[in-house]
Kinemage of the C-alpha trace (Angstrom):
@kinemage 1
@onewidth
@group {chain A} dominant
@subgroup {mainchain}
@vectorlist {calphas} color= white
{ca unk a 1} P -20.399 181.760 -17.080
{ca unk a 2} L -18.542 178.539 -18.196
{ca unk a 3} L -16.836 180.602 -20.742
{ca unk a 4} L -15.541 182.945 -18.430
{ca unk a 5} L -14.398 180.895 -15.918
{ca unk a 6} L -12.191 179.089 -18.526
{ca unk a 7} L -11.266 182.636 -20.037
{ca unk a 8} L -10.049 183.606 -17.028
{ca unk a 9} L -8.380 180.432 -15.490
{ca unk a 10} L -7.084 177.740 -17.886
{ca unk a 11} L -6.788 179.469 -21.672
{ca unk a 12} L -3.044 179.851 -21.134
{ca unk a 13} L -2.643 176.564 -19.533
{ca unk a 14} L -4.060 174.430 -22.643
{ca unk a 15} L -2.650 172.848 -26.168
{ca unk a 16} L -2.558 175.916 -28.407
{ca unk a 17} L -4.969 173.518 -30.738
{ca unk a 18} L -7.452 173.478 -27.619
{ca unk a 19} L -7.007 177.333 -27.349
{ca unk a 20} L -7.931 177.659 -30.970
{ca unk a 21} L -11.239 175.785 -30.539
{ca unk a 22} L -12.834 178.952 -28.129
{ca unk a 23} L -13.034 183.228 -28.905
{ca unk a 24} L -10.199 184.993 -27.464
{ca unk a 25} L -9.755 186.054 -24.200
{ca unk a 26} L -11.699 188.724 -23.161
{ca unk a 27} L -11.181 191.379 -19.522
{ca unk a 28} L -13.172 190.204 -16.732
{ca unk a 29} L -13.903 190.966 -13.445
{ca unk a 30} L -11.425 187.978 -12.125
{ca unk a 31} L -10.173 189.923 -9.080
{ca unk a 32} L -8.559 187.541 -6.365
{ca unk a 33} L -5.473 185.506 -7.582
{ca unk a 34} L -6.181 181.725 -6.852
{ca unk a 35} L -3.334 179.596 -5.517
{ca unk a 36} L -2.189 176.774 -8.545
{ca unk a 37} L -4.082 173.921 -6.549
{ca unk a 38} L -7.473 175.676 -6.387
{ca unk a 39} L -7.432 177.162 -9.834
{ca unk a 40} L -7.037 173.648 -11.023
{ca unk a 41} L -10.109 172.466 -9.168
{ca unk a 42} L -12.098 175.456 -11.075
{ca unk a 43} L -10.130 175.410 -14.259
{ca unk a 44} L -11.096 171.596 -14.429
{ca unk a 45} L -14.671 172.800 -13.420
{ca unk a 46} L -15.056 175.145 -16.262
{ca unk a 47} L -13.425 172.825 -18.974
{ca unk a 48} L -15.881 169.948 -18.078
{ca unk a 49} L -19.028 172.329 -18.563
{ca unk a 50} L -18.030 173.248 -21.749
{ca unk a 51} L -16.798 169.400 -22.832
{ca unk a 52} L -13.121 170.168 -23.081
{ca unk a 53} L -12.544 167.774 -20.268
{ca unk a 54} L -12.701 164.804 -22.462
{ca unk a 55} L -10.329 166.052 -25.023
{ca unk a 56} L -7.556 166.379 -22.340
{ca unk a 57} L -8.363 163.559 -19.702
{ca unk a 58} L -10.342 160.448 -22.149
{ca unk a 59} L -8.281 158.457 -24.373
{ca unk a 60} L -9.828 157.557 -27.484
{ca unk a 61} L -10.154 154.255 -26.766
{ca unk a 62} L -10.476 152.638 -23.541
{ca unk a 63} L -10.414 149.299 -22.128
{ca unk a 64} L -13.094 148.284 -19.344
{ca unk a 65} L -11.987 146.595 -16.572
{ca unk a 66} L -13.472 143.290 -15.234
{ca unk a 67} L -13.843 143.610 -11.560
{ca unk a 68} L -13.894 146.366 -9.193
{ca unk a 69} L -13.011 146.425 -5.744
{ca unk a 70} L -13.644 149.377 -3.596
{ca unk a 71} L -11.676 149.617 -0.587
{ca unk a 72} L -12.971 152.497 1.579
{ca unk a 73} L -10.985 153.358 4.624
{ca unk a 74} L -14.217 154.501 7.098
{ca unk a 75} L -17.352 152.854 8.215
{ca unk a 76} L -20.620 152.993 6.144
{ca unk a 77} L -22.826 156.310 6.286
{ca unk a 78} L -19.584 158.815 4.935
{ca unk a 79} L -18.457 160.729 2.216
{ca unk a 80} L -16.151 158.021 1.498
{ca unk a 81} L -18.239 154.935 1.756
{ca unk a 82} L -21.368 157.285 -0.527
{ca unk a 83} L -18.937 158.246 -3.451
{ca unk a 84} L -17.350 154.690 -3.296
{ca unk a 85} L -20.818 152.698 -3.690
{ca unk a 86} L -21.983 155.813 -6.087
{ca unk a 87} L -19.596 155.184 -8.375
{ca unk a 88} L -20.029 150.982 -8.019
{ca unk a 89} L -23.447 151.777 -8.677
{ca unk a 90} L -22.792 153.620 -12.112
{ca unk a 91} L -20.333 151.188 -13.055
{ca unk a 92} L -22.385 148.715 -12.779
{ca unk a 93} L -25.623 150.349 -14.280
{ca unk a 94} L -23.816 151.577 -17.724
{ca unk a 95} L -22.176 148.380 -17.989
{ca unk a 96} L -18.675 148.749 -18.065
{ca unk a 97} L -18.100 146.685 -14.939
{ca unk a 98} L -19.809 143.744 -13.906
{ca unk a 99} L -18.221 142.745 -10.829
{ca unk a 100} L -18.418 145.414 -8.191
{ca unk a 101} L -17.341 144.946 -4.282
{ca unk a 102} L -17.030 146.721 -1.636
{ca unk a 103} L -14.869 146.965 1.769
{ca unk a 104} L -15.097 148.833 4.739
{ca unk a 105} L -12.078 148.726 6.870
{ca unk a 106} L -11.660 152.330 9.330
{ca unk a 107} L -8.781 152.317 11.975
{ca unk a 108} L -5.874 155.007 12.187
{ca unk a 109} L -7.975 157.934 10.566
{ca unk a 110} L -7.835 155.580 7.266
{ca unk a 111} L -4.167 154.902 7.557
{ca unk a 112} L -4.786 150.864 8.343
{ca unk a 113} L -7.107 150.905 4.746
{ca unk a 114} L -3.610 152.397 3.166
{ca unk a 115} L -1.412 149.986 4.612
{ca unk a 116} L -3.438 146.897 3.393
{ca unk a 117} L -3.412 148.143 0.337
{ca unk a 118} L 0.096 148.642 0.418
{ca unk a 119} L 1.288 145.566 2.073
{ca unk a 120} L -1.093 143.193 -0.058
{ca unk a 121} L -0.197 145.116 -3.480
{ca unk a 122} L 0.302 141.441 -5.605
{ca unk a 123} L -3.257 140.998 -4.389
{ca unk a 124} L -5.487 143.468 -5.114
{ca unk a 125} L -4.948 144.030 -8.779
{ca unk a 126} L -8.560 145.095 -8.676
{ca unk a 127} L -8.803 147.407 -5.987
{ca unk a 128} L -9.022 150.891 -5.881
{ca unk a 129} L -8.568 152.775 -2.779
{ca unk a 130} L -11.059 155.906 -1.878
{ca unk a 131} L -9.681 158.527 -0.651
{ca unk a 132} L -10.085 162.573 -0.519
{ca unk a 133} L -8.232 165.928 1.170
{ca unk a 134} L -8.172 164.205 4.698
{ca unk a 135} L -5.411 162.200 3.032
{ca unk a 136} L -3.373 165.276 2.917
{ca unk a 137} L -4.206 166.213 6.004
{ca unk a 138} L -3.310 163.138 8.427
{ca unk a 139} L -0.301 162.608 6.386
{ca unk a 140} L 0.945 166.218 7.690
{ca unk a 141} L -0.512 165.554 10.539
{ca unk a 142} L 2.027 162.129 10.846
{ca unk a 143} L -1.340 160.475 12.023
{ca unk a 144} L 0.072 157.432 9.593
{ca unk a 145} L 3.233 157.022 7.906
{ca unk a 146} L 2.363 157.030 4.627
{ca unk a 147} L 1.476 159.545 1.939
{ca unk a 148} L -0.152 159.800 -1.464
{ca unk a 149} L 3.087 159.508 -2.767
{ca unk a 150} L 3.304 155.923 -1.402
{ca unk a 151} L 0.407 154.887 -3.616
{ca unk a 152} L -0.881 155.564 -7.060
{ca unk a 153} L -2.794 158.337 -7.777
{ca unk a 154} L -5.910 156.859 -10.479
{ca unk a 155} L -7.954 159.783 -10.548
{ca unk a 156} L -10.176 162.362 -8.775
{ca unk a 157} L -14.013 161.837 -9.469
{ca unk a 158} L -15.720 164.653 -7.690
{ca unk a 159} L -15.951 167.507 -5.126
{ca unk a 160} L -18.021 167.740 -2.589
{ca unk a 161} L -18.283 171.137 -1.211
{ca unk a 162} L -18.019 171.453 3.263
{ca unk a 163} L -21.726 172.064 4.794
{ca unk a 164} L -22.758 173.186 8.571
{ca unk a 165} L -25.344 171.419 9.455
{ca unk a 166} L -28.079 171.761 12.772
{ca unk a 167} L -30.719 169.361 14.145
{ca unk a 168} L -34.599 170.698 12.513
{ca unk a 169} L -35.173 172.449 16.367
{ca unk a 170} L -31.753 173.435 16.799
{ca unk a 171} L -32.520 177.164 17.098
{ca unk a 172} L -29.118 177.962 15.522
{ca unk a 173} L -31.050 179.405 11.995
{ca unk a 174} L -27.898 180.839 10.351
{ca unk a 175} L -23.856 180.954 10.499
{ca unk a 176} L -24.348 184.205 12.465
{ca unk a 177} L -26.349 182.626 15.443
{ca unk a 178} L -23.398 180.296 15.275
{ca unk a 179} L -20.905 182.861 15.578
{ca unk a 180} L -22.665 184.759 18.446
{ca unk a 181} L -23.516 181.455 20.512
{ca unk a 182} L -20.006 181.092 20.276
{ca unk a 183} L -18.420 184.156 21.042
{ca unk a 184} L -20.665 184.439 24.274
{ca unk a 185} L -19.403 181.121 25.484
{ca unk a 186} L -17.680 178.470 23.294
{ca unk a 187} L -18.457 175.818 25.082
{ca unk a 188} L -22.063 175.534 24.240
{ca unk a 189} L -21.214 174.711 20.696
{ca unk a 190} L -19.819 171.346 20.307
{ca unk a 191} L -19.346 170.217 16.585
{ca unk a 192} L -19.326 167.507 14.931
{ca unk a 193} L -16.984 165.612 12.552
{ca unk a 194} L -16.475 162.377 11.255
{ca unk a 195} L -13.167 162.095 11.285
{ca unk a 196} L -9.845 162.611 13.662
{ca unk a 197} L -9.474 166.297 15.473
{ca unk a 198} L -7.396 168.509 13.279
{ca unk a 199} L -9.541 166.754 9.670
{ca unk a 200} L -11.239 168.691 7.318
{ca unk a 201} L -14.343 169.006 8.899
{ca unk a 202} L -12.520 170.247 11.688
{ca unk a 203} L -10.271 173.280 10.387
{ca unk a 204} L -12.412 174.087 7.788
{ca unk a 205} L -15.351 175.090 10.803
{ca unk a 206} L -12.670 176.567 12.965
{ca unk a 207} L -11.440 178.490 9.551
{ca unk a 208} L -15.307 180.075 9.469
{ca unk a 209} L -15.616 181.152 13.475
{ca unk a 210} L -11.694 182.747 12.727
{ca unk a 211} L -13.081 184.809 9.485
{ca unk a 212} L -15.755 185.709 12.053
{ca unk a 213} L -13.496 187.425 14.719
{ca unk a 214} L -13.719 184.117 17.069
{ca unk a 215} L -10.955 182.419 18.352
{ca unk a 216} L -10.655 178.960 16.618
{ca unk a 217} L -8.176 177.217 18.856
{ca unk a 218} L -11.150 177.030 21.492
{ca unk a 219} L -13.612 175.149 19.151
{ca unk a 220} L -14.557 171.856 21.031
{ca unk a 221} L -14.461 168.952 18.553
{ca unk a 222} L -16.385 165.768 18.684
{ca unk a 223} L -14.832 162.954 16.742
{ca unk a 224} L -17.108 160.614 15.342
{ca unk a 225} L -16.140 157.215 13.430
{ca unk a 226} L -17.621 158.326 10.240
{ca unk a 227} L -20.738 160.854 8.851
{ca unk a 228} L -23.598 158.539 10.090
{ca unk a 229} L -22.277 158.557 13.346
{ca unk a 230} L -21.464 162.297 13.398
{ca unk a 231} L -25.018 163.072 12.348
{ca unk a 232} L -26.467 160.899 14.968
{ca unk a 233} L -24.649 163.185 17.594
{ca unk a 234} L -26.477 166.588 16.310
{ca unk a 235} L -29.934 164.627 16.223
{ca unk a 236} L -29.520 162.995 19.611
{ca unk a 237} L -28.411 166.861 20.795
{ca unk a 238} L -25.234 165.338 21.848
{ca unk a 239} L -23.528 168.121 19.519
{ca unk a 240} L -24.960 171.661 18.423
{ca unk a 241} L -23.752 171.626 14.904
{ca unk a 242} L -21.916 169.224 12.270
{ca unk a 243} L -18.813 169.689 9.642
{ca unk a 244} L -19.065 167.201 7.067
{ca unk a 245} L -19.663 166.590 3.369
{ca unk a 246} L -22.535 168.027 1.072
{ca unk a 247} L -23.343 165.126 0.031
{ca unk a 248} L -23.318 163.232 4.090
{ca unk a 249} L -26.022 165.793 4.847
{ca unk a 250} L -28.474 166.848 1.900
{ca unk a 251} L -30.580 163.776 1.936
{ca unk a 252} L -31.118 164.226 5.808
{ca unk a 253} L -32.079 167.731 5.197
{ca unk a 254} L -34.258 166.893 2.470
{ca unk a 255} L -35.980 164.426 4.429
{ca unk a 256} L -36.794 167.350 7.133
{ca unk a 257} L -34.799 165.631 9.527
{ca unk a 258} L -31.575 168.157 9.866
{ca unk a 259} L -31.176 171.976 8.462
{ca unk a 260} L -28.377 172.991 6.232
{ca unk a 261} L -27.285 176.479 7.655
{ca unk a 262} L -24.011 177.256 5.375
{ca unk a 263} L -22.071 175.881 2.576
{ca unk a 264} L -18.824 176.448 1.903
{ca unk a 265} L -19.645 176.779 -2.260
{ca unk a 266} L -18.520 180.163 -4.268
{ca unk a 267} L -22.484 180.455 -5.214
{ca unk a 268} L -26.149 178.572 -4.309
{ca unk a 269} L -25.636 175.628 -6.638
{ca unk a 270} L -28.064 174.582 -9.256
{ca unk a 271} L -29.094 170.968 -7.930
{ca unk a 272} L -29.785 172.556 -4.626
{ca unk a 273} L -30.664 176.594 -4.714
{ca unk a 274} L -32.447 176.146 -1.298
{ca unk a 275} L -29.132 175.888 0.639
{ca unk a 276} L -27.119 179.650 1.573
{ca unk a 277} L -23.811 180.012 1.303
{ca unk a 278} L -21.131 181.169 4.161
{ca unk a 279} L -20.355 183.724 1.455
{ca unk a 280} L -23.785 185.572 0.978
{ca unk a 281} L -23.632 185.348 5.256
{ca unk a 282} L -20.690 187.332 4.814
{ca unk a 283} L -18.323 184.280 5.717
{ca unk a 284} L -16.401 184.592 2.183
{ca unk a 285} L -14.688 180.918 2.836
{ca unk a 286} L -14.576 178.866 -0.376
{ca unk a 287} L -13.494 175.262 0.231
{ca unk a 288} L -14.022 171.662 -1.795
{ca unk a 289} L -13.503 168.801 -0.965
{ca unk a 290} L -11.807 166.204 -3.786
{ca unk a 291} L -12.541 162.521 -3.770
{ca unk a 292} L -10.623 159.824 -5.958
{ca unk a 293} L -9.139 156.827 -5.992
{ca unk a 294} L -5.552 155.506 -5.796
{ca unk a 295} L -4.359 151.836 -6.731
{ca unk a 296} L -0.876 150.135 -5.307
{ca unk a 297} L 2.201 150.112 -6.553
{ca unk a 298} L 3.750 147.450 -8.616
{ca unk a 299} L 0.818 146.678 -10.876
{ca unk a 300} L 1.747 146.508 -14.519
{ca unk a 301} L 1.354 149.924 -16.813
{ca unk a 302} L -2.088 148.328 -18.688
{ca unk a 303} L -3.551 147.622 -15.240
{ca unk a 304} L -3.208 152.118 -13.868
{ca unk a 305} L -3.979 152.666 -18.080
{ca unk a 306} L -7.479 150.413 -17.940
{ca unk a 307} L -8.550 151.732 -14.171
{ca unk a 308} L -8.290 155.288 -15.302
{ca unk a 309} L -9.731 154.611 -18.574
{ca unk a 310} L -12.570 153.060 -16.767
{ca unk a 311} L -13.055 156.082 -14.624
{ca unk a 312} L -12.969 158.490 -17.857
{ca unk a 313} L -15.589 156.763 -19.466
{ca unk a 314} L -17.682 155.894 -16.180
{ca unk a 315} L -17.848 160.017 -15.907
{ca unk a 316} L -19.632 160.487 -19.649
{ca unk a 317} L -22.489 158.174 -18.174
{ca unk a 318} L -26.383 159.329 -17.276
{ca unk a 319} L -25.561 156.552 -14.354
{ca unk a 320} L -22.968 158.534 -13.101
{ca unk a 321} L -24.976 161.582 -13.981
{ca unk a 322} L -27.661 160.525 -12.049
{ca unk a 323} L -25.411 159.837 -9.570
{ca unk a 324} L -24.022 163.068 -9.484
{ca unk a 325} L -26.732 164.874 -9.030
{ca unk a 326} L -28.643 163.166 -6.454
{ca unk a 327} L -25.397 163.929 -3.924
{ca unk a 328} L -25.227 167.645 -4.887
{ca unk a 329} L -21.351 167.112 -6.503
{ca unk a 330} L -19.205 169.106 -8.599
{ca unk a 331} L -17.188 166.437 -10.916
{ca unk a 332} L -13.985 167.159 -10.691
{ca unk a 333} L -11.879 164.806 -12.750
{ca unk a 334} L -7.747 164.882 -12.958
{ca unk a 335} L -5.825 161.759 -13.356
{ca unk a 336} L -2.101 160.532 -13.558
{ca unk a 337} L 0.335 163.331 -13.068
{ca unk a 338} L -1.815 165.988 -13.560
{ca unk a 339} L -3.693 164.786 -10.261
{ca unk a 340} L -0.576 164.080 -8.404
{ca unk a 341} L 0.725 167.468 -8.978
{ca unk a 342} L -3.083 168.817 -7.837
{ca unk a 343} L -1.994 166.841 -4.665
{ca unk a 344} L 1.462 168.091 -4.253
{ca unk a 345} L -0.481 172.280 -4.480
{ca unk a 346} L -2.703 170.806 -2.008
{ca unk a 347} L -0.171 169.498 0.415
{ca unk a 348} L 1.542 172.955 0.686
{ca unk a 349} L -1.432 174.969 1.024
{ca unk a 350} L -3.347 173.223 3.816
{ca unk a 351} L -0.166 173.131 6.051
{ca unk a 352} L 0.179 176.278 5.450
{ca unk a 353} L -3.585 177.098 7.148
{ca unk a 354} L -3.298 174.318 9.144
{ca unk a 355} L 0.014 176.244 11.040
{ca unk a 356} L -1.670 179.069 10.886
{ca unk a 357} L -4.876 178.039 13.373
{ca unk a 358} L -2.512 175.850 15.479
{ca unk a 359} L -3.117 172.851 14.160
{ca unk a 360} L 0.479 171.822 13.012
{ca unk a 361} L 3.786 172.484 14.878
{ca unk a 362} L 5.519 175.711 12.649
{ca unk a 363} L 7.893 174.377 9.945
{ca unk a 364} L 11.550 174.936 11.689
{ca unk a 365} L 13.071 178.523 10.317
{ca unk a 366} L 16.024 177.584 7.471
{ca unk a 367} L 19.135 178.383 8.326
C-alpha cells in the first residue's frame, strides 16, 4: 500500500538518487487529483512508512538541545496542550532533552501565545510554540494580526485526523442520524468545538452536513475554551455532538464514556479499526489536521538547525512511538521551507472552502 501511495504521489517529486532506490512506477487506480498541500501530507505519509523520510528530513548528525520550553496557546485538556506534553514526554524519556516545561497561556483564539512569543523573542531561545491548521485559519479570519509568516516554522510532528463525537446515550448512532436530526430541525443539534466559531472543528462539521444536502450556514456552534471543556458540554447534554481532534476524544471513548460516530480518515486506521469513517457513511470528506511547532525570529541559524534536529531524531524514538500510537496519530513530519511552503498550499485552500460556506467575506474581483 505504502508503495503505491509513494508510486503514485511523490516519485517525481524526489532526488533522482532517492528515485533509484524503489521499482519503477507502475498504473494505479489513483483517480482524484490532490491539491499540492494535501498530496504533501500523504506523499510525506507514504515516504515515512517506507523510511525514506529520514533520508530527506534527518541530518546525519544532530545536535540535542538542552532545554525545552513548550508554549501552548490553549488551556489544558486539547489537541494542543496533548501533542505538546506528548512530545515533552518522549523527549524526555529517550533522553535527548532533559529539561522539559510547559506553558499554557489561551486568549485571542491563540493569538496572545503568538504575540509573547513574538514580543519576548531575545527571551525564549528555548521555546517552541505549538501550533496546527487553526493557525491558518484565524489568521484569514484577521482574528489576530499575525501569521505563520511572522514566526519560524520548526517543523510539523503529526496529524491528527477530525472526529464527531456523541455522549454513550446520545441516541445519535451514526453521521446519518446526524444528518436527519438536522435536516428536520437544526436547532436540536448544537456542536461542539474547542476553539473560536469559524475554527476547524467548526467548518470541517459544517463541510460534512453540506456534502449531506444540509445547509451549513445554519449549524449552531458552541465555543468552548479548549477540548476538555468542549467534551464536558456533550457529557453534561449541554451540546448533541462534538468537532475536535482524534486524539481529544479516543481515550474518552475508550473509557466508555463518549462514542466516536465518524472520522474524517481516508480508511479505518490500524491503531483504532473500531472507529467508521464519514467515507464508508457515504460522507467522502477527507481532512487532517497538522500540528508543529514554530520558534521566534531573531535566534541565531545553530539555534532553528539544533530545534529541528531535535525534532528529527525525537520522531525515530519507541518514546515517541509509543506516543504516537496511544493518541491514534499519523506522523507527519516537514520542516524548514518545505513546511512553510506546506503552509503557504494550506493558506490558499482553506480560504478557498472557508468563502465557499460563508465563513470569509469573498476575495474582491481583480480589476
Amino acid at each position: 500500500m505504502f508503495l503505491f501511495l509513494y508510486q503514485e504521489l511523490c516519485q517525481e517529486q524526489l532526488p533522482k538518487q532517492l528515485q533509484e532506490r524503489l521499482p519503477a512506477r507502475s498504473p494505479g487506480p489513483w483517480q482524484q487529483p490532490l491539491s499540492r498541500a494535501w498530496r504533501y501530507l500523504a506523499c510525506a505519509f507514504a515516504l515515512f512508512s517506507l523510511g525514506l523520510l529520514p533520508a530527506l528530513f534527518i541530518p546525519a548528525s544532530a545536535a540535542v538541545l538542552p532545554k525545552v520550553h513548550f508554549l501552548i496557546p490553549a488551556g489544558p485538556g486539547g489537541g494542543w496542550d496533548g501533542t505538546a506534553r506528548g512530545m515533552g514526554e518522549a523527549l524526555q524519556k529517550s533522553g535527548l532533552v532533559t529539561q522539559v516545561s510547559f506553558e499554557n497561556l489561551s486568549g485571542g483564539g491563540g493569538g496572545r501565545a503568538i504575540a509573547k512569543l513574538i514580543e519576548g523573542a531575545e527571551r525564549q531561545p528555548h521555546t517552541l510554540l505549538m501550533n496546527s491548521t487553526p493557525m491558518v485559519v484565524r489568521s484569514l479570519q484577521q482574528i489576530f494580526p499575525q501569521s505563520f509568516r511572522d514566526l519560524v516554522p520548526i517543523a510539523s510532528v503529526i496529524a491528527d485526523y477530525s472526529a464527531f463525537v456523541v455522549a454513550k446515550d446520545s441516541p445519535l448512532l451514526n453521521f446519518a442520524d446526524v444528518v436527519h436530526t438536522f435536516k428536520t430541525n437544526p436547532r436540536a443539534i448544537k456542536v461542539a468545538g474547542g476553539s473560536v466559531r469559524g475554527s476547524t472543528d467548526h467548518f470541517i462539521f459544517a463541510r460534512a452536513l453540506e456534502m449531506a444536502g444540509a445547509d451549513p450556514r445554519k449549524v449552531i456552534y458552541i465555543a468552548y475554551d479548549g477540548g476538555g471543556k468542549a467534551m464536558a458540554g456533550i457529557l453534561s447534554h449541554e451540546t448533541q455532538i462534538l468537532s475536535t481532534g482524534l486524539s481529544e476524544a479516543i481515550d474518552m471513548a475508550r473509557a466508555g464514556e463518549a462514542r466516536i460516530i465518524a472520522i474524517t480518515a481516508p480508511a479505518r486506521l490500524a491503531d483504532a479499526p473500531e472507529l467508521p469513517t464519514l467515507a464508508e457513511q457515504g460522507y467522502p470528506l477527507t481532512f487532517a489536521n497538522w500540528r508543529g511547532v514554530f520558534a521566534a525570529k531573531g535566534l541565531p541559524a545553530e539555534r532553528y538547525t539544533d530545534m529541528m534536529d531535535t525534532v528529527s531524531q525525537m520522531l525515530e524514538t519507541p518514546a515517541f512511538e509509543e506516543v504516537r500510537r496511544r493518541n491514534g496519530w499519523t506522523v507527519l513530519h516537514l520542516q524548514g521551507e518545505v513546511f512553510y511552503q506546506f503552509l503557504e498550499q494550506q493558506e490558499e485552500e482553506i480560504g478557498t472552502l472557508m468563502r465557499s460556506l460563508g465563513f470569509l467575506r469573498p476575495e474582491p474581483a481583480k480589476p
